[in-house]
N, CA, C and O atoms as a GROMACS GRO file, in nm:
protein
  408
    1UNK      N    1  11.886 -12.214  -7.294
    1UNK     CA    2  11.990 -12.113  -7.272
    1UNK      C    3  12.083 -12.161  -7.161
    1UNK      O    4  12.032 -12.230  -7.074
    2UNK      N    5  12.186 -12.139  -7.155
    2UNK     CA    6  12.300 -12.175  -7.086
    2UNK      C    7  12.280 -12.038  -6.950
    2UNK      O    8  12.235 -11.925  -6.936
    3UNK      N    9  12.361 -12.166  -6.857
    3UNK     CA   10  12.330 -12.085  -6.702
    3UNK      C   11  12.484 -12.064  -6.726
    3UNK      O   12  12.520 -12.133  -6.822
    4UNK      N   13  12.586 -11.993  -6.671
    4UNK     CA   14  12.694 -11.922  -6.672
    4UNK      C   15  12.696 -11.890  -6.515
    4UNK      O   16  12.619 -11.804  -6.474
    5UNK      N   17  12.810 -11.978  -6.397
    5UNK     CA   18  12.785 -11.944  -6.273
    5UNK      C   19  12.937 -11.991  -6.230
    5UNK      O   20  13.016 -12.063  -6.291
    6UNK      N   21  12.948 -11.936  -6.123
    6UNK     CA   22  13.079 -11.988  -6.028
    6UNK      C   23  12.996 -12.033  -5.890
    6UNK      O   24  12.903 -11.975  -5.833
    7UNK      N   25  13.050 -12.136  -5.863
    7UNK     CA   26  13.035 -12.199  -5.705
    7UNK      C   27  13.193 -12.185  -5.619
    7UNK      O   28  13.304 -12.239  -5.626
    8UNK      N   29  13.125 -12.081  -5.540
    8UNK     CA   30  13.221 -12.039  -5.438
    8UNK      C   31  13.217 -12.089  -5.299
    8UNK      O   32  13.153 -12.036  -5.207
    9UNK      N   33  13.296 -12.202  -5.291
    9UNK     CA   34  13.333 -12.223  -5.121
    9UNK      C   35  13.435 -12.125  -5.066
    9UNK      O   36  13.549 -12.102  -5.107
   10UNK      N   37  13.367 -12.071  -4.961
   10UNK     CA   38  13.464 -11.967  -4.855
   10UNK      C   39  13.524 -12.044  -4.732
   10UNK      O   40  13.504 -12.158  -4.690
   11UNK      N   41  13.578 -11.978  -4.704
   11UNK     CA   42  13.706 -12.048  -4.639
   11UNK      C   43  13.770 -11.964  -4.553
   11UNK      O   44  13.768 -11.843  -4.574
   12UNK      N   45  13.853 -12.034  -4.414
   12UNK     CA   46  13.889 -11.962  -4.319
   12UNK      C   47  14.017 -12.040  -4.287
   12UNK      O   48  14.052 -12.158  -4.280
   13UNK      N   49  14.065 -11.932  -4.274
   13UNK     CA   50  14.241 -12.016  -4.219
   13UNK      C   51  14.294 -11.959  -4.105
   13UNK      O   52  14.300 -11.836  -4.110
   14UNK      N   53  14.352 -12.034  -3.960
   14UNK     CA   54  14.359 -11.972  -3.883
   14UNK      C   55  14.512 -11.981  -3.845
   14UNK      O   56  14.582 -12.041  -3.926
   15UNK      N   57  14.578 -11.926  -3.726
   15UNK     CA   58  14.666 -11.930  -3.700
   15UNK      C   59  14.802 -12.053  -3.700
   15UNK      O   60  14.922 -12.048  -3.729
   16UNK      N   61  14.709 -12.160  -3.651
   16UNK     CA   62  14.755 -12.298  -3.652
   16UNK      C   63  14.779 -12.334  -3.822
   16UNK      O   64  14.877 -12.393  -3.868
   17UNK      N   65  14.674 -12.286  -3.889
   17UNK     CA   66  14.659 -12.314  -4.075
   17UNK      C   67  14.609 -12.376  -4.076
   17UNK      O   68  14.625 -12.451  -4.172
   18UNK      N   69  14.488 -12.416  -3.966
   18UNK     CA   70  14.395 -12.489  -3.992
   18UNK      C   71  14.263 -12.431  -4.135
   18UNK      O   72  14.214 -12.319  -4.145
   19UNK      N   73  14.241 -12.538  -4.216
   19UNK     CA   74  14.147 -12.463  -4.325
   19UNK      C   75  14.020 -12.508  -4.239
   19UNK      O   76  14.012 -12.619  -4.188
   20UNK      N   77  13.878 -12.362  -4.225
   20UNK     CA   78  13.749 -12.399  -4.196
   20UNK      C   79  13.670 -12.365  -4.325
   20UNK      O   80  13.679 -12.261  -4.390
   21UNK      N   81  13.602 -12.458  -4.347
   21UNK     CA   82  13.510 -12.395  -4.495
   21UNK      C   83  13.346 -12.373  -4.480
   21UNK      O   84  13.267 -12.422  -4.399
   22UNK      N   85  13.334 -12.321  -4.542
   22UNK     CA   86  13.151 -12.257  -4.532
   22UNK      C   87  13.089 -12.343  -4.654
   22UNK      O   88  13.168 -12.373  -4.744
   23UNK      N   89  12.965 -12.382  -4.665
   23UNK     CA   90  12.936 -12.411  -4.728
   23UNK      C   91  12.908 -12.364  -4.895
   23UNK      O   92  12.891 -12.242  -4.906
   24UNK      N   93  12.900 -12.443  -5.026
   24UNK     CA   94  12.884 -12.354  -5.141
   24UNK      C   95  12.823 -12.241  -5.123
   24UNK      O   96  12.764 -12.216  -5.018
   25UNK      N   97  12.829 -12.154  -5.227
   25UNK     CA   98  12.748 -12.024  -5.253
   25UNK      C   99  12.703 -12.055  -5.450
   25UNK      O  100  12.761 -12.129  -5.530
   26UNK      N  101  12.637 -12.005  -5.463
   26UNK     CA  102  12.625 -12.008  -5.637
   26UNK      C  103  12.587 -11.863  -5.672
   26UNK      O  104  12.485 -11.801  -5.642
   27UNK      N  105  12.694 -11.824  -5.742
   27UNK     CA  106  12.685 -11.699  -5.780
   27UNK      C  107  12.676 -11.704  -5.962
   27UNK      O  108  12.713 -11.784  -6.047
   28UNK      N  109  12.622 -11.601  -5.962
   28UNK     CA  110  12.582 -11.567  -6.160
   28UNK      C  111  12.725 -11.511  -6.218
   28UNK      O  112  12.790 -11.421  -6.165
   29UNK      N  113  12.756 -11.571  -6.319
   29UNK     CA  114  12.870 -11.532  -6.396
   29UNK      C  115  12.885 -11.445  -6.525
   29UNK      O  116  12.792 -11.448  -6.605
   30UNK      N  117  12.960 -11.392  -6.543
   30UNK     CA  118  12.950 -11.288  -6.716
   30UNK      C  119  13.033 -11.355  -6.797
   30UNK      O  120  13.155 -11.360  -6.784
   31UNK      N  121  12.968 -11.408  -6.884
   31UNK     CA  122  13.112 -11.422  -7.017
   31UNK      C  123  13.142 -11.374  -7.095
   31UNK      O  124  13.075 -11.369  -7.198
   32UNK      N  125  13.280 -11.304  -7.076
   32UNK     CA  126  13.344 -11.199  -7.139
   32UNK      C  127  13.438 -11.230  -7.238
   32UNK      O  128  13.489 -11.134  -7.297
   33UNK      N  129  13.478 -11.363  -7.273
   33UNK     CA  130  13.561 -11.394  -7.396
   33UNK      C  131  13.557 -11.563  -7.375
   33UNK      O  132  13.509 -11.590  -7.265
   34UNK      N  133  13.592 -11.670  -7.445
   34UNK     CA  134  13.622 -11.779  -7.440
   34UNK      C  135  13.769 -11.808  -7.307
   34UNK      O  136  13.826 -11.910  -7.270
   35UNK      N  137  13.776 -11.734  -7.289
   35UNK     CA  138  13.869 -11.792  -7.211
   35UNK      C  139  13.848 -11.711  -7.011
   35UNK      O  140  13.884 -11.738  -6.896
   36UNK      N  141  13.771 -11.611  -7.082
   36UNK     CA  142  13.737 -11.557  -6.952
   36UNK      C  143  13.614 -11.500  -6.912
   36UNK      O  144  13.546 -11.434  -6.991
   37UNK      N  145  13.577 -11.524  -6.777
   37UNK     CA  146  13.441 -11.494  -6.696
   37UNK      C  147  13.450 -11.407  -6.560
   37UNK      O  148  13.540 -11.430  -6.479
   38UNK      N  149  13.368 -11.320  -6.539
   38UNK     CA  150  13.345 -11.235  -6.424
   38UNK      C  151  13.237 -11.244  -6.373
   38UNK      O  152  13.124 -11.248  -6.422
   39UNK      N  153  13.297 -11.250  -6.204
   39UNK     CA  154  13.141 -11.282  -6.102
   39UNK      C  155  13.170 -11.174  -5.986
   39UNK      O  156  13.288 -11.138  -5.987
   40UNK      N  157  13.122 -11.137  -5.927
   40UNK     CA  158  13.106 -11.051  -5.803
   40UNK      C  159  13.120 -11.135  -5.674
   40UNK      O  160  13.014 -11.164  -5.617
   41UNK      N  161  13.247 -11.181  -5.614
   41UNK     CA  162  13.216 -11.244  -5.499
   41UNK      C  163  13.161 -11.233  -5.363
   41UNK      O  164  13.178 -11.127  -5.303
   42UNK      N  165  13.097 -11.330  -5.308
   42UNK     CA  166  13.042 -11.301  -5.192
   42UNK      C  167  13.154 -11.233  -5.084
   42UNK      O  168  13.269 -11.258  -5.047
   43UNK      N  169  13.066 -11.148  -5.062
   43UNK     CA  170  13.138 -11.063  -4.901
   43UNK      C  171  13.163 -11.156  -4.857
   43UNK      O  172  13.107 -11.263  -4.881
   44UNK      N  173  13.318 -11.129  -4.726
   44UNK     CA  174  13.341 -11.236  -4.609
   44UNK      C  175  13.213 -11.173  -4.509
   44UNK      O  176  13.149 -11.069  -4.495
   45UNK      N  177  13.226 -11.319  -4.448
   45UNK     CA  178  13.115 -11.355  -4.348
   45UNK      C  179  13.137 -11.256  -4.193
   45UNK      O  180  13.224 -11.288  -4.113
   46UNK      N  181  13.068 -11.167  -4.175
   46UNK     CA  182  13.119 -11.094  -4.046
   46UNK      C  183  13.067 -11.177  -3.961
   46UNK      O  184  13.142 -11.205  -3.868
   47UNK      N  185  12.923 -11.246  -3.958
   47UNK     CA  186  12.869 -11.337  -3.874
   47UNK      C  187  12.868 -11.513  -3.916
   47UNK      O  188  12.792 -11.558  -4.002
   48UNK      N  189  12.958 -11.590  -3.844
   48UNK     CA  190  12.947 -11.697  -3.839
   48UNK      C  191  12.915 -11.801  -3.703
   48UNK      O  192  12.924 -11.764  -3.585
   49UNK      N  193  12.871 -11.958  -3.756
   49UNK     CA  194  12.779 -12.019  -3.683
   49UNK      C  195  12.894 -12.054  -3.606
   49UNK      O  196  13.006 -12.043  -3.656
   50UNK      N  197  12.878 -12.090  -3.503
   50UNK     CA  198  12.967 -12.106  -3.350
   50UNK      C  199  13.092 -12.195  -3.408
   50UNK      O  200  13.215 -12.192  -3.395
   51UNK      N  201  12.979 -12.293  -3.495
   51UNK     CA  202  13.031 -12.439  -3.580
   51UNK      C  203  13.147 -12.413  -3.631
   51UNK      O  204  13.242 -12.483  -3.597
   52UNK      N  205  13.167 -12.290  -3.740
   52UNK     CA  206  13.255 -12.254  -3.799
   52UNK      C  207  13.332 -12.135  -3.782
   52UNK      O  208  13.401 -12.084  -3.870
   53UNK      N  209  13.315 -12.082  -3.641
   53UNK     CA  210  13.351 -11.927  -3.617
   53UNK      C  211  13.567 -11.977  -3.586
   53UNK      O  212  13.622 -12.083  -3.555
   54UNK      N  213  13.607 -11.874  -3.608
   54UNK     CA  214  13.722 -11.892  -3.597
   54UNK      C  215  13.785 -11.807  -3.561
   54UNK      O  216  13.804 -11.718  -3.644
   55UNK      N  217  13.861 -11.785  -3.396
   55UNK     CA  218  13.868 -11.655  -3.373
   55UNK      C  219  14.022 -11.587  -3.409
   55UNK      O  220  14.057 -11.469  -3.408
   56UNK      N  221  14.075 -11.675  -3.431
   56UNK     CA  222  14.222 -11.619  -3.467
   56UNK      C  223  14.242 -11.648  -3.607
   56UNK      O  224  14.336 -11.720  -3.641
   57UNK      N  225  14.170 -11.604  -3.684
   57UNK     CA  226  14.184 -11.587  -3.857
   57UNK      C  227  14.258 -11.502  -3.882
   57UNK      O  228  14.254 -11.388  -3.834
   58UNK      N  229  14.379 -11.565  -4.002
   58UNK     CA  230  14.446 -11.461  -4.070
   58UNK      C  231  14.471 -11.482  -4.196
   58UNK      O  232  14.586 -11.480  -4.239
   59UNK      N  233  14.371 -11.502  -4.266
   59UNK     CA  234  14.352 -11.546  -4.405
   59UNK      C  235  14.183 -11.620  -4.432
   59UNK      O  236  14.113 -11.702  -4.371
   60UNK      N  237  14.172 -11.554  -4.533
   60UNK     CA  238  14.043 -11.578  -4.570
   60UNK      C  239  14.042 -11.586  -4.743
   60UNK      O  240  14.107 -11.505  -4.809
   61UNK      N  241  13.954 -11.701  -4.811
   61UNK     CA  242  13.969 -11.720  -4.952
   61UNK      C  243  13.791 -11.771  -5.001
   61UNK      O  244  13.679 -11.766  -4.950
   62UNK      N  245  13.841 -11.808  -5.107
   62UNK     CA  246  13.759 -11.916  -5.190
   62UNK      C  247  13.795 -12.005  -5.301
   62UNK      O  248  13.869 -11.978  -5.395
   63UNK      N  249  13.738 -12.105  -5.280
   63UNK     CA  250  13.759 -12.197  -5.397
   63UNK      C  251  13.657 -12.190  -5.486
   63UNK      O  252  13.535 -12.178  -5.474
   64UNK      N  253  13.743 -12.203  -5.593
   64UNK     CA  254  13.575 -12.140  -5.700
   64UNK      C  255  13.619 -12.241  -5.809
   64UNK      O  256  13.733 -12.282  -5.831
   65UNK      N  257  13.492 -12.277  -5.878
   65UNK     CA  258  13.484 -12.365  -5.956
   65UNK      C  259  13.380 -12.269  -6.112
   65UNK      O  260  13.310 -12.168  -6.105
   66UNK      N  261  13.404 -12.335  -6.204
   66UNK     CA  262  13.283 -12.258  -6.306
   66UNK      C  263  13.227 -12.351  -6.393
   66UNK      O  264  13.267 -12.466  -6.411
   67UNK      N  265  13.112 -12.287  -6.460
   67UNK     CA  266  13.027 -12.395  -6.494
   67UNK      C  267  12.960 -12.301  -6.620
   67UNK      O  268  12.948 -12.182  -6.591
   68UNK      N  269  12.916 -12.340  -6.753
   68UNK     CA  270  12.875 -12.283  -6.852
   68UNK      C  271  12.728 -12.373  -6.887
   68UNK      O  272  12.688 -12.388  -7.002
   69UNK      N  273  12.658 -12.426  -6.769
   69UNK     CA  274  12.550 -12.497  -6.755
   69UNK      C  275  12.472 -12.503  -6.628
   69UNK      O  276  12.350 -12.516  -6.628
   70UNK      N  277  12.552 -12.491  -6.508
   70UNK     CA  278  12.478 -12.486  -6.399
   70UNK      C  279  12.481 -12.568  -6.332
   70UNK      O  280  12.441 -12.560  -6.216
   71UNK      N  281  12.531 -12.675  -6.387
   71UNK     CA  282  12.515 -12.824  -6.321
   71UNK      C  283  12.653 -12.933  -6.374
   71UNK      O  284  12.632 -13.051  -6.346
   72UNK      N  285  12.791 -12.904  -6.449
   72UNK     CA  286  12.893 -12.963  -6.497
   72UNK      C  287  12.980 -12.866  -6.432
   72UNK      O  288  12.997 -12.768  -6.504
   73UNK      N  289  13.046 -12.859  -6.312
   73UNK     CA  290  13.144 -12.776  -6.272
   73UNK      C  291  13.326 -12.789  -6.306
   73UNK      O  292  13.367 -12.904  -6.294
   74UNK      N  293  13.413 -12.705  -6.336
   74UNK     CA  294  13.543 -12.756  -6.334
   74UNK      C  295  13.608 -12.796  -6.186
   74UNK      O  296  13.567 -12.796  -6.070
   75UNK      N  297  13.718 -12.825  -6.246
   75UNK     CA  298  13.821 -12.818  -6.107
   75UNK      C  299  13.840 -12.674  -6.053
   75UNK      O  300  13.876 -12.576  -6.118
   76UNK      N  301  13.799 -12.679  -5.887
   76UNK     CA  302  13.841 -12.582  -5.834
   76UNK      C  303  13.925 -12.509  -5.832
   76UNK      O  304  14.017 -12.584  -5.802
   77UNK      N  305  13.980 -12.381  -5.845
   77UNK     CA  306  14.076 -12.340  -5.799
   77UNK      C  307  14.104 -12.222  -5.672
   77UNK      O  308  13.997 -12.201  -5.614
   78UNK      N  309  14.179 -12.167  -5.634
   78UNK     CA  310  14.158 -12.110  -5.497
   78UNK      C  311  14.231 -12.023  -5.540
   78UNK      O  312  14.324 -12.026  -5.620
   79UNK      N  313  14.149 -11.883  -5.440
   79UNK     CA  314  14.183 -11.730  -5.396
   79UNK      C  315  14.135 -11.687  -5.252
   79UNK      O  316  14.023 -11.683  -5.201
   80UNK      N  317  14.311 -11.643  -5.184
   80UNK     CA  318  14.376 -11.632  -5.098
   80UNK      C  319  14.341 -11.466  -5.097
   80UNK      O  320  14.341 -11.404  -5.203
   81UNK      N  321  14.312 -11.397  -4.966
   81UNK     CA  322  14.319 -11.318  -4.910
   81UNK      C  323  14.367 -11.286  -4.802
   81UNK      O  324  14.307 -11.320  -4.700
   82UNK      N  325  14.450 -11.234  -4.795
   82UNK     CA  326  14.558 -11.220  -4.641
   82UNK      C  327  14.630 -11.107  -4.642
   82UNK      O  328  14.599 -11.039  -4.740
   83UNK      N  329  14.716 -11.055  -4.575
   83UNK     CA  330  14.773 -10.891  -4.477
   83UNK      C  331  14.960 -11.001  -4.532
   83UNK      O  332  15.024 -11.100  -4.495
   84UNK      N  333  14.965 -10.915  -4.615
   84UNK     CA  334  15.124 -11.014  -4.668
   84UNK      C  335  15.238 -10.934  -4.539
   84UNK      O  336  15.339 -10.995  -4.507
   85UNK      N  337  15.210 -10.816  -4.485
   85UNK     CA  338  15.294 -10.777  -4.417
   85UNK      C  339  15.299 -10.876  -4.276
   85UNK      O  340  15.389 -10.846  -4.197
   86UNK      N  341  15.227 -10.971  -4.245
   86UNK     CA  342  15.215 -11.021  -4.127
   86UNK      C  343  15.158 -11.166  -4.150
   86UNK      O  344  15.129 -11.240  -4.056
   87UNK      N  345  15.144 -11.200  -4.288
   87UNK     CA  346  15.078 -11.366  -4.316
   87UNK      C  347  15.188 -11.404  -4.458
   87UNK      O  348  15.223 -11.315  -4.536
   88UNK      N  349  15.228 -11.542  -4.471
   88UNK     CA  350  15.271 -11.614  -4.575
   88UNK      C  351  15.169 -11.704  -4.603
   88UNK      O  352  15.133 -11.779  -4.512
   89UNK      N  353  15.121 -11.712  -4.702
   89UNK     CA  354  15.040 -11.809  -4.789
   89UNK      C  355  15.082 -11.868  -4.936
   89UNK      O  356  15.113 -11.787  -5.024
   90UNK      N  357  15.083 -11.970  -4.954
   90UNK     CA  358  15.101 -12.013  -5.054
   90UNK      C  359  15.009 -12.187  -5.113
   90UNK      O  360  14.930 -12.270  -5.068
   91UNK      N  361  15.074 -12.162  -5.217
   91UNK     CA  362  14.949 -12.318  -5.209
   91UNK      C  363  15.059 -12.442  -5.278
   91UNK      O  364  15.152 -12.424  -5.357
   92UNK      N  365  15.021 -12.541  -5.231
   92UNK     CA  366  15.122 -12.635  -5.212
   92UNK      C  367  15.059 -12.771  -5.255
   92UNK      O  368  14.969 -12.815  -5.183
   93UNK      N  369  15.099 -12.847  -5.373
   93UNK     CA  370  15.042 -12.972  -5.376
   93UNK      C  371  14.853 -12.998  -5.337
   93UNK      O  372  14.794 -13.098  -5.295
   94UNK      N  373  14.785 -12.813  -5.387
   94UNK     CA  374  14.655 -12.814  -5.386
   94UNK      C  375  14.619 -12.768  -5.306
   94UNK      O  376  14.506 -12.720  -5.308
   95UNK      N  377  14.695 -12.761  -5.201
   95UNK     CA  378  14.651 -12.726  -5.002
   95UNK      C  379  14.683 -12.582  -5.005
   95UNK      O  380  14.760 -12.514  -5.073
   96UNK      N  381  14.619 -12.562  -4.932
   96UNK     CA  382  14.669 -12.368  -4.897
   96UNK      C  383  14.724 -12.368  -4.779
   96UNK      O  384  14.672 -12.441  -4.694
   97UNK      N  385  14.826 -12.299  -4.746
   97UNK     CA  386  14.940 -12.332  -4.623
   97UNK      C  387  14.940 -12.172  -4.590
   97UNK      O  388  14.990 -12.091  -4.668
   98UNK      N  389  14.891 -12.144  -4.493
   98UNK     CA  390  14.930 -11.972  -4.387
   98UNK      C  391  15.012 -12.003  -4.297
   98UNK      O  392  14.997 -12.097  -4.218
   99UNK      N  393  15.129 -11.907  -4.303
   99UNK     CA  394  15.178 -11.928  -4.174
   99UNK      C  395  15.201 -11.738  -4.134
   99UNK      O  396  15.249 -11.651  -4.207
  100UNK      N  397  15.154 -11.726  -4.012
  100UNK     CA  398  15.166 -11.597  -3.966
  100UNK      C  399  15.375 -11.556  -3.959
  100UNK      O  400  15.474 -11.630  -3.958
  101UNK      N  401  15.362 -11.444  -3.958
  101UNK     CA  402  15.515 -11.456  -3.944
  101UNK      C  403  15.544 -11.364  -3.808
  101UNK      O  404  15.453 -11.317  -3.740
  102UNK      N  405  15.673 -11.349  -3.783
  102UNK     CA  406  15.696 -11.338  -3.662
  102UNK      C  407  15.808 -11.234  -3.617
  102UNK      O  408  15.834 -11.218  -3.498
   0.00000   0.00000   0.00000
């Protein structure tokens, strides 16, 4: 039987637009038509390791990849979470670019 999953790297973007990333997550997926799948993503992280804490975050995402085996993943693609009244994000040649505005 086929495993059906998304691997979600989370991700932190800070003022500068520096990207910090967390390590994978593997979450269980639904397949709901040939062309589309639903997963429940992981909550953002309220507690992070010193390593990756970031105190001036203003954007938070994931790169998610999917897999209809468990173990053959696609190309990533990324989802951006941010306050549009006070952050610009966009993605650029693959990169995700925040810039706070002013």
């Amino acid at each position: 039987m086929y495993k059906t999953m998304f691997k979600c790297n989370a991700f932190q973007v800070d003022a500068d637009g520096n990207l910090t990333k967390d390590d994978p997550v593997f979450v269980p997926a639904t397949l709901d038509s040939f062309i589309q799948v639903f997963c429940l993503l992981p909550k953002e992280r309220k507690t992070r390791s010193t390593a990756n804490a970031i105190d001036d975050q203003i954007a938070y995402g994931f790169k998610i990849a999917v897999s209809n085996n468990g173990k053959a993943f696609s190309k990533d693609d990324s989802i951006v979470i941010f306050d549009s009244t006070c952050v610009d994000c966009a993605k650029s040649n693959g990169s995700i670019i925040c810039t706070a505005k002013v």
